[in-house]
C-alpha positions, 0 to 999 in steps of 0.5 A, spaced: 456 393 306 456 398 311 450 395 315 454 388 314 461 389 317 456 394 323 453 387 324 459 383 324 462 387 329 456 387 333 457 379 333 464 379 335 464 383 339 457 380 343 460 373 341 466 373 340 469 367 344 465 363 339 470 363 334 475 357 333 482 360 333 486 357 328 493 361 328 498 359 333 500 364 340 501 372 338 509 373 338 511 380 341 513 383 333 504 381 331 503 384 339 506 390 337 503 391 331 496 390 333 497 396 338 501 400 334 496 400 328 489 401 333 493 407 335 493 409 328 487 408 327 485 412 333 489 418 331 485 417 324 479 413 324 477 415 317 484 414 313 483 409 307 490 409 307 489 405 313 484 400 311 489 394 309 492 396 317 485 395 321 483 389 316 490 385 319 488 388 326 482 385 326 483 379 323 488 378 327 484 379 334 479 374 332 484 370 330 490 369 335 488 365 341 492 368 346 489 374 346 481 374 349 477 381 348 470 380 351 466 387 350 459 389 352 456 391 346 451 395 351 457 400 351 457 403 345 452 401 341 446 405 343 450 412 342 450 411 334 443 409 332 442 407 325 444 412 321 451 415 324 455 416 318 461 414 322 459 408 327 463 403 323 469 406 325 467 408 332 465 400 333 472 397 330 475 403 334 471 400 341 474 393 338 481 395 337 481 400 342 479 394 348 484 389 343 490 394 345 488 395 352 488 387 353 495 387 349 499 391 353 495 389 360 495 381 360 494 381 367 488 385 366 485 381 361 479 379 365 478 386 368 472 387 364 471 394 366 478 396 365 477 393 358 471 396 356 473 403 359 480 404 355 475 402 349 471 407 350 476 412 351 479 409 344 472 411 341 471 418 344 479 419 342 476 417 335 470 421 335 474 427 337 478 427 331 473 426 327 470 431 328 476 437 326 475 433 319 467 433 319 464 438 325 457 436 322 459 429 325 457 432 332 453 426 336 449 429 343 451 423 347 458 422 345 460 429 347 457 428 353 461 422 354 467 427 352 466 432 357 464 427 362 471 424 360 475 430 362 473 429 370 476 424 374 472 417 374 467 421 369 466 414 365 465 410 371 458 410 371 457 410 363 461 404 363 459 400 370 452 401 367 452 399 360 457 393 362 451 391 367 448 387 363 453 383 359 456 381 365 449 378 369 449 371 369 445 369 365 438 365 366 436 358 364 432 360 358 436 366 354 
């Protein structure tokens, strides 16, 4: 089950442009909504109580038309290996996180590096509360990424380079 809706965030996340959307334009109450809901889920990542919330939320995302999140996969999924007990969290945080900048950003909708930045910044936010409920879900290369997080510009390179790859035009064949 939680290998499943990893690979399914994986899959939206790399190709989510494919989905046919189905539901009418986003209203502002539903933008609202999913921001406040992605801020929640951040300040408590492994809250059952908020289950139903990042089920709509996500739901939502892949569903309404008007709001386009292209994330770069490359970007986080190298930092949870197989066997990270909260990588499906941190993954739908990464999708919710980039979601909620985009929502209160539309102009910065195709900044790409903006988008995948804020996401992982959401991530690390999560992580860290993760932590104070579970110290021994300590992970090397997120708290590197915390620390590098406190310097101004710290991500930059951690996202540039991860981003390279998905936004590289793609050769004929692939």
């Amino acid at each position: 089950m939680r290998l499943r809706f990893v690979l399914s965030l994986l899959v939206l996340a790399t190709c989510g442009s494919l989905f046919v959307h189905s539901q009418s334009p986003s209203t502002p109450e539903q933008r609202a909504r999913f921001v406040e809901i992605a801020q929640k889920v951040e300040a408590d990542p492994i809250s059952p109580s908020l289950k139903p919330e990042r089920e709509w939320a996500f739901k939502w995302l892949v569903q309404v038309p008007d709001v386009h999140v292209e994330l770069c996969a490359d970007l986080i999924t190298p930092l949870f290996g197989k066997k990270y007990k909260y990588g499906p969290e941190l993954t739908l945080q990464n999708v919710l996180g980039a979601g909620a900048f985009v929502v209160k950003n539309p102009d910065q909708e195709s900044n790409h590096f903006a988008a995948n930045q804020a996401a992982l910044m959401s991530v690390l936010n999560a992580y860290q509360v993760i932590l104070k409920s579970d110290p021994k879900a300590r992970l090397k290369t997120l708290d590197d990424l915390v620390e590098a997080a406190k310097v101004e510009n710290g991500l930059d390179n951690h996202v540039r380079e991860a981003t390279k790859k998905c936004d590289a035009p793609k050769k004929s064949g692939d």
